[in-house]
C-alpha positions as CSV (number, residue, x, y, z in Angstrom):
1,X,0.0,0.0,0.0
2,X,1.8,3.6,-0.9
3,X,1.4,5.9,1.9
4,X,-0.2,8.8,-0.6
5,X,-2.6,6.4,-1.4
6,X,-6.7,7.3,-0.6
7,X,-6.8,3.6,1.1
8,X,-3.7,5.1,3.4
9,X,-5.1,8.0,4.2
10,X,-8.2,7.0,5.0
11,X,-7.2,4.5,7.4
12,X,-4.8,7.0,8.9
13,X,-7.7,9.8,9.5
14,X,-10.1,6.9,10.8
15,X,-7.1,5.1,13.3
16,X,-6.1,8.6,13.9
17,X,-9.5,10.1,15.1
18,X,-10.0,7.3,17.8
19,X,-6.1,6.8,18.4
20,X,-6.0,8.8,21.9
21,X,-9.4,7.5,22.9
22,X,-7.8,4.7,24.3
23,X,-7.0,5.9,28.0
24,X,-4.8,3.2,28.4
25,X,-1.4,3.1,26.9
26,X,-0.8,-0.1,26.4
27,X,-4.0,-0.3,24.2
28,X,-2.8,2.4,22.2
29,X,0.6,0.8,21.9
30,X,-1.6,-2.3,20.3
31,X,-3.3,-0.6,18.2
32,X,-0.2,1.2,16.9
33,X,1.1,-2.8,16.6
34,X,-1.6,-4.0,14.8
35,X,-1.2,-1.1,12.4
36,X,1.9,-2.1,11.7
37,X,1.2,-5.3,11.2
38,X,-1.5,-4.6,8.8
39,X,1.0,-2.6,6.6
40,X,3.3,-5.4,6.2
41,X,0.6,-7.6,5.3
42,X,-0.5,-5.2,2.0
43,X,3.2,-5.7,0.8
44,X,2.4,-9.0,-0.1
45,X,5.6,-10.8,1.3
46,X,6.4,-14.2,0.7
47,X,7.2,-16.9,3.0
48,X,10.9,-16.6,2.6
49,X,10.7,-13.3,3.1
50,X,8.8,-13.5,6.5
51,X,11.4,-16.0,7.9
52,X,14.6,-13.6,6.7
53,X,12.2,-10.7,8.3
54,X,12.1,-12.8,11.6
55,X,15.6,-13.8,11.6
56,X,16.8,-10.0,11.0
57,X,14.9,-8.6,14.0
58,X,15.6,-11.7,16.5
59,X,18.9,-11.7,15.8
60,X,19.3,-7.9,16.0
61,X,17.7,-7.8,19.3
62,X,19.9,-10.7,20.7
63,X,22.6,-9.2,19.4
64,X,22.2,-5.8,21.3
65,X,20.7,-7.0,24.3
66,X,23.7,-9.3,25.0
67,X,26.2,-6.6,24.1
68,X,24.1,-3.9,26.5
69,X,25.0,-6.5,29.2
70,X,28.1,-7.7,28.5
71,X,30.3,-4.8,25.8
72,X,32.7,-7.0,23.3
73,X,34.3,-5.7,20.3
74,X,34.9,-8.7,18.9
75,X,31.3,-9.7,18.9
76,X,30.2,-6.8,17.7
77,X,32.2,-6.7,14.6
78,X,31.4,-10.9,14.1
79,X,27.6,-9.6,14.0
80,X,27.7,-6.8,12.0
81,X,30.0,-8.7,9.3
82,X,27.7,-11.2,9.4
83,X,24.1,-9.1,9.2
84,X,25.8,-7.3,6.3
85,X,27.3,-9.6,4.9
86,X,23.0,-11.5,4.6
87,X,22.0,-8.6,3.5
88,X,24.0,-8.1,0.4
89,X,23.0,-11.7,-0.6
90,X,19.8,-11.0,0.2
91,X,19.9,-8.2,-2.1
92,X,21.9,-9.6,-5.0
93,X,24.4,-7.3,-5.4
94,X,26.3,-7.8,-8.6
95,X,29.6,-7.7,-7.4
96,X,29.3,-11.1,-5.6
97,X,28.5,-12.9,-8.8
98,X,31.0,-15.4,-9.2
99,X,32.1,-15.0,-5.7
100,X,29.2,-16.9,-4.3
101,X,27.2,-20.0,-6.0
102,X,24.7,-19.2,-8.6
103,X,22.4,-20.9,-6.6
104,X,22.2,-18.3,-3.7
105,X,20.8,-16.1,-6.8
106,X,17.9,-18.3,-8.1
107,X,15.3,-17.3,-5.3
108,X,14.4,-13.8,-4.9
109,X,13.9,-12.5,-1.6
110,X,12.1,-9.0,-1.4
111,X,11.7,-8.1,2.5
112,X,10.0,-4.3,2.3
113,X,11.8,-1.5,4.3
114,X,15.2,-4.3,4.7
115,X,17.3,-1.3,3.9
116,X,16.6,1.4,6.0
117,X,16.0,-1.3,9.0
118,X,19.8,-2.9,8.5
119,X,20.8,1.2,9.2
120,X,18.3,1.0,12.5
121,X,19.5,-2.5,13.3
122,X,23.7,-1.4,13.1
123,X,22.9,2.0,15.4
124,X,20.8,-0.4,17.6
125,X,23.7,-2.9,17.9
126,X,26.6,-0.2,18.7
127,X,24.5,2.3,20.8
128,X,23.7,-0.6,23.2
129,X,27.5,-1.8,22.9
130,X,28.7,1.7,23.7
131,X,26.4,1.5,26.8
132,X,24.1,4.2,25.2
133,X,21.3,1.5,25.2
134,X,21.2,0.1,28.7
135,X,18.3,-2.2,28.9
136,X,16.2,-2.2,25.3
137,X,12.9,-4.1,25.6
138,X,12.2,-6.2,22.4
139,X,8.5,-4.7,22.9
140,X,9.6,-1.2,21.8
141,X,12.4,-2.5,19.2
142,X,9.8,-4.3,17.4
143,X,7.9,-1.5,16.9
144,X,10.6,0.6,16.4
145,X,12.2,-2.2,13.7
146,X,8.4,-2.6,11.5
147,X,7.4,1.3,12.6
148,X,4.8,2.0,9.3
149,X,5.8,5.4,9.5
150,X,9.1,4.6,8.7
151,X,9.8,1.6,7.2
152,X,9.8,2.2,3.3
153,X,12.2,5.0,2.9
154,X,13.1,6.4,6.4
155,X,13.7,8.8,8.3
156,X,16.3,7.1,9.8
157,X,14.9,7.4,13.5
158,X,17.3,6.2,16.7
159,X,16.1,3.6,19.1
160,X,16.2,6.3,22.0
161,X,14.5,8.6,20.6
162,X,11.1,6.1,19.3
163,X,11.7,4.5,22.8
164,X,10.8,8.1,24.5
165,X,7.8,8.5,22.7
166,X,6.7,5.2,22.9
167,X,6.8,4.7,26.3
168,X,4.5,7.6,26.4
169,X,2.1,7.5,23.2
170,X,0.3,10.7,24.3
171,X,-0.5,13.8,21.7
172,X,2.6,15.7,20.5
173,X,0.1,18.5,19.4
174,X,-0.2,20.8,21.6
175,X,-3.1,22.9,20.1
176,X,-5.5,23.7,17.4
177,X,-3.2,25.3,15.6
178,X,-0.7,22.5,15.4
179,X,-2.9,20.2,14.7
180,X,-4.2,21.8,11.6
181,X,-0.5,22.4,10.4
182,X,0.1,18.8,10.7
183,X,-3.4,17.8,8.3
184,X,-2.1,20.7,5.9
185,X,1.8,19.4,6.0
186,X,-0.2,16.0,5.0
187,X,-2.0,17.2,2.3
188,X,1.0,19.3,1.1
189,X,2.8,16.2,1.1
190,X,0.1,14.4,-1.0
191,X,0.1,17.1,-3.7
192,X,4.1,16.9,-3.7
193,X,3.9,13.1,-3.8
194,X,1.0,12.9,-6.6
195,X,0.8,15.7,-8.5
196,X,4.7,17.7,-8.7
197,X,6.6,14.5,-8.3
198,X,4.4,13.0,-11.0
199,X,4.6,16.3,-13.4
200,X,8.5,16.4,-13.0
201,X,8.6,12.8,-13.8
202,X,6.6,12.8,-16.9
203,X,8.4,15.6,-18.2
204,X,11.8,13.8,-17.4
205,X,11.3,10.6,-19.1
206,X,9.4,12.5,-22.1
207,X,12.9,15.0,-22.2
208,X,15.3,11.9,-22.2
209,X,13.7,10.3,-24.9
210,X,14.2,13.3,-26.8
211,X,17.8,13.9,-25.7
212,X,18.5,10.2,-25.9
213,X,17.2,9.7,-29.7
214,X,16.6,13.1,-31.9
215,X,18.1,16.1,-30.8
216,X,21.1,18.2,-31.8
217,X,23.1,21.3,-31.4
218,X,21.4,23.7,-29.0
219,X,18.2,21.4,-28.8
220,X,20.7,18.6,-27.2
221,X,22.0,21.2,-24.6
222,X,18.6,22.6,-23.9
223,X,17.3,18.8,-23.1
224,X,20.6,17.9,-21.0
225,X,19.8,20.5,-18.7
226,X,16.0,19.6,-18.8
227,X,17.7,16.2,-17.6
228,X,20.2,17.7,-15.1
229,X,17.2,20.0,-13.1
230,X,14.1,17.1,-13.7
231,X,15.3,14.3,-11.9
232,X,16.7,16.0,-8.6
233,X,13.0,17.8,-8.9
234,X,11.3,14.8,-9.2
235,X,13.1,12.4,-6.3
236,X,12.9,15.7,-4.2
237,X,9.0,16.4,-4.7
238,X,8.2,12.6,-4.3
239,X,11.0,11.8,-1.0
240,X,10.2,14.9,0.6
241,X,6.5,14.7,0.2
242,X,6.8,10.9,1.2
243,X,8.7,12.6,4.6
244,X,5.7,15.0,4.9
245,X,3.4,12.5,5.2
246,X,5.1,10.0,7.6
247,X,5.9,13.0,9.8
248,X,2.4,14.2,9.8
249,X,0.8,10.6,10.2
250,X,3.4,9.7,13.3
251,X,2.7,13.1,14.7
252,X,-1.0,12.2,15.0
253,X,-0.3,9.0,16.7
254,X,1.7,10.7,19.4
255,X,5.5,10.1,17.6
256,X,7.8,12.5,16.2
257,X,10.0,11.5,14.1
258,X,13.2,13.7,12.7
259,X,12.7,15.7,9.9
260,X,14.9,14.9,6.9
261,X,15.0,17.7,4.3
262,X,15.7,21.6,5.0
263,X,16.0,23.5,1.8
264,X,18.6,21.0,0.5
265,X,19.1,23.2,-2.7
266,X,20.2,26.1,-0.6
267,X,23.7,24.2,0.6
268,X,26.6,25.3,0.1
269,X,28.7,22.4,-0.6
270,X,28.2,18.5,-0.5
271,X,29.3,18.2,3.0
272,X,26.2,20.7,4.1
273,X,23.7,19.4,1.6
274,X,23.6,15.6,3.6
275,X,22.5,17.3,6.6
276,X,19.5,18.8,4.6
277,X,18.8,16.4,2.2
278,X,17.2,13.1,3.5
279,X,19.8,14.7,6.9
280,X,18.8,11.5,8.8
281,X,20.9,9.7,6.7
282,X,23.8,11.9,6.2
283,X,23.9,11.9,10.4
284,X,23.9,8.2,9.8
285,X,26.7,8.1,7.7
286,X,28.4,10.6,10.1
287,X,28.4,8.8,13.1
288,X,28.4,4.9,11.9
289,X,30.5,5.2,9.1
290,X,32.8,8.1,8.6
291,X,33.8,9.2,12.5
292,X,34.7,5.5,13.3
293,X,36.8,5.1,10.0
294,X,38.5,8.4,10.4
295,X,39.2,8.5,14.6
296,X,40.4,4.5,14.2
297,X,42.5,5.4,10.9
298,X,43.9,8.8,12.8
299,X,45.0,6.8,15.9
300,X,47.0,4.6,13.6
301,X,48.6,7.0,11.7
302,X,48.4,10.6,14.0
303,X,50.8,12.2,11.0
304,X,48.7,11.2,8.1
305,X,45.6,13.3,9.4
306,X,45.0,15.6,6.1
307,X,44.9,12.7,3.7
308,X,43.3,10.2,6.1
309,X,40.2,12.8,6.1
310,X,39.3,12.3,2.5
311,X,40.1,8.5,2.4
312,X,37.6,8.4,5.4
313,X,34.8,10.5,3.0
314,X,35.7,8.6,-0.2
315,X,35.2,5.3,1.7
316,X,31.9,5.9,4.3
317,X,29.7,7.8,0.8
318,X,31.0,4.8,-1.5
319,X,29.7,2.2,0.6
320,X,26.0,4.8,1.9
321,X,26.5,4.8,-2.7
322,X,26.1,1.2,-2.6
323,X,23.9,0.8,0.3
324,X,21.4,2.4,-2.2
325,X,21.1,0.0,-5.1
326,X,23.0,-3.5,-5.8
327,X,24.4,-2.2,-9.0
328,X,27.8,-0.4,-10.2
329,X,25.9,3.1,-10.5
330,X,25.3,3.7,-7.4
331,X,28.6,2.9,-6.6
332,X,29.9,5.6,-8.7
333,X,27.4,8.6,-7.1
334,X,28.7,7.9,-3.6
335,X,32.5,8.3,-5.1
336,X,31.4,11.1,-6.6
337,X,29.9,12.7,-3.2
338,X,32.6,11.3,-1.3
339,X,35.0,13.3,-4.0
340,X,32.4,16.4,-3.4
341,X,32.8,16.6,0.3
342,X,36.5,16.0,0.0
343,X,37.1,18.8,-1.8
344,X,35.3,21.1,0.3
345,X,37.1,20.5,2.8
346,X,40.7,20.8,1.4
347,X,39.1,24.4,0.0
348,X,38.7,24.9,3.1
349,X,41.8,24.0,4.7
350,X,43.7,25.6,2.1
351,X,41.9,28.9,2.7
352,X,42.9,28.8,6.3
353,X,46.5,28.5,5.4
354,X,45.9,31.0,3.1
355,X,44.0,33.5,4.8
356,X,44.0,32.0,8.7
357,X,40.5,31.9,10.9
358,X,39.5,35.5,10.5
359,X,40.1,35.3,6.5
360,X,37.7,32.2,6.5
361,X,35.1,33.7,8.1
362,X,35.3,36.5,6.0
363,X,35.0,34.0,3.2
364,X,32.1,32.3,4.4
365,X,29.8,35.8,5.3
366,X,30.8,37.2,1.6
367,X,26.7,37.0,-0.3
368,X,28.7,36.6,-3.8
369,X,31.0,33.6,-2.7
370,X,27.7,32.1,-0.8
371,X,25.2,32.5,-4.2
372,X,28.1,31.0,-6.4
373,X,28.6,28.1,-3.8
374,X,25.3,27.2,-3.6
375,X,24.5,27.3,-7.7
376,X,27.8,24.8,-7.9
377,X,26.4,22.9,-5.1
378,X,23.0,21.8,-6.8
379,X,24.3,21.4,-9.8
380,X,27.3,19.1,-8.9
381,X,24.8,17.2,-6.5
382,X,22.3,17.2,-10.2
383,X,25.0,15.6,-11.8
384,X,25.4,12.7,-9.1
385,X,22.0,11.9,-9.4
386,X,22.6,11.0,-13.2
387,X,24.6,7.9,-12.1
388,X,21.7,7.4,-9.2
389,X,18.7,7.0,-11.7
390,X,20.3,4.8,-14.4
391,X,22.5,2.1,-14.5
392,X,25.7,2.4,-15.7
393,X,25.1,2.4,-19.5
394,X,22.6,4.6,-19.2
395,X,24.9,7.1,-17.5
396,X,27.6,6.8,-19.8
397,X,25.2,7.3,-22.7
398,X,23.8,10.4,-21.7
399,X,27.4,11.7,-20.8
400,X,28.5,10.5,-24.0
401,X,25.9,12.4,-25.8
402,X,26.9,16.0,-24.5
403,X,30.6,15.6,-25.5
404,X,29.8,14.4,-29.0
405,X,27.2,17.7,-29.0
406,X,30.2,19.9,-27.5
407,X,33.1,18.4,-30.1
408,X,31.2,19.1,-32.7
């Protein structure tokens, strides 16, 4: 069932209306359950799916529960190889062709929302071995795990902050006034979702084919910048309005859940952009992939700090690239944000060199340096996203279409 469908919304108005006429909260913490269930039931999931689906969230649970009690680095890292390791199976990414036996790739396994909970399940698992997750009940992880709200395509929530909420379940609107924010965020998010996204798509695929198979000289250009500004327009309108109406929907079931995009388009460099564009994620990356690679790297080698920095970018986006799709392409759009973010930050270094603290900062407050940042920004991060919606022929083809238009 898609969340902007009338079947969706429907059933959230109805479930929301009587929601917090349940005095008690473990009823409403049921209900919520049984909610949940209900939307893993419409994804139709098969019976190999349900047992991987079981053995993911048992296993994650076990997994942080024993390490909450008893902190081991060496389990930790056993697990987390080995949950990974499932999943990429699971997903069939191409790489492991020829690697594993053919017969792993006969039987396709599609568990909705596996993704975004193998993120939830790794913070789960090292938050509870750091000690940050003293005693997690497998009550709230469940729910937390197959949340509806956030299972198909985030936000990335943490354990402590679902377990806050959940332990109470009581209105997070605290007027009127909120309250009708939240039903207009919902229906904005709708129009984004059905009507923008859908528009933006349209005219994308109807622009590519154009691009792709008739035109030339100044039409080509024209169309290549139709193709560079559609896309990015398109996955915003439809994963933002997707946001606004989990937010909204959690909001009137008594959870908030983080936002994920603030005026993405308005960053000044790649770095800033992943904490505005689906942020939850880029805060992910942040703390589960990049800080641990750089501070264990840096302890190593304390004189190789400059270089380490970008190997630590490169690395944590290549693998959040793959994390996104099984194929080469989306190995190639985390590089290329890795690369992004990289440079930023040796501009940056290099201006303080160059200019020390108080020169920086004059950089940074200068309106002219800001607006050119921020045009360079979107359209480097447009150009990513060429590798993100096609595979890797497809990229190359539309690439390879511009230069033969700018040769000649």
């Amino acid at each position: 069932m898609n969340v902007a469908s009338l079947e969706w919304i429907v059933a959230l108005l109805i479930v929301s209306a009587v929601f917090f006429a349940l005095e008690d909260i473990r009823h409403r913490q049921v209900l919520f359950a049984i909610c949940d269930g209900a939307f893993l039931v419409t994804q139709s999931l098969g019976a190999w799916a349900w047992g991987v689906l079981a053995a993911f969230l048992v296993t994650g649970y076990v997994a942080g529960s024993s390490l909450a009690k008893r902190p081991s680095q060496m389990v930790l890292a056993l697990y987390l190889c080995t949950i990974v390791g499932a999943f990429l199976v699971i997903k069939q990414y191409s790489f492991l062709l020829g690697i594993v036996p053919a017969s792993v790739f006969e039987k396709k396994i599609v568990v909705v929302g596996l993704s975004y909970m193998l993120f939830r399940q790794i913070h789960f698992v090292v938050d509870a071995w750091q000690g940050q997750i003293e005693a997690p009940s497998f009550w709230t992880y469940l729910n937390y795990q197959l949340n509806l709200f956030g299972l198909q395509a985030g936000p990335i929530q943490r354990y402590q902050d679902f377990s806050t909420h959940w332990g109470k379940l009581k209105p997070v609107l605290s007027d009127k006034y909120d309250i009708l924010q939240t039903y207009l965020r919902l229906f904005w998010g709708i129009v984004k979702v059905l009507g923008l996204a859908a528009i933006c798509l349209w005219a994308y695929t109807t622009v590519l084919q154009s691009y792709l198979t008739r035109a030339t000289g100044w039409r080509c250009m024209i169309d290549f910048l139709l193709v560079l500004y559609l896309f990015p327009a398109y996955l915003y309108f439809n994963f933002s309005g997707y946001c606004d109406i989990v937010i909204s929907g959690a909001a009137l079931l008594g959870i908030r859940m983080p936002e994920n995009f603030t005026n993405p388009f308005l960053s000044r460099n790649i770095g800033e952009l992943w904490t505005r564009w689906h942020r939850t994620l880029g805060l992910w990356i942040r703390d589960y992939l990049f800080t641990p690679l750089f501070k264990g790297s840096v302890e190593r080698w304390p004189k190789l700090t400059s270089p380490l920095i970008f190997i630590a970018y490169l690395v944590a986006f290549s693998l959040a690239g793959l994390w996104h799709g099984s194929t080469w392409n989306f190995l190639v759009f985390g590089i290329l944000n890795g690369i992004g973010i990289g440079c930023a930050k040796a501009w940056e270094m290099y201006l303080v060199r160059r200019r020390g603290r108080p020169g920086l900062k004059a950089y940074l407050q200068s309106t002219r340096v800001r607006t050119l940042a921020v045009v360079a920004t979107a359209h480097y991060f447009s150009f990513t996203l060429i590798f993100w919606s096609h595979d890797m022929g497809e990229s190359v083809a539309i690439l390879k279409r511009l230069g033969s238009t700018l040769i000649r």
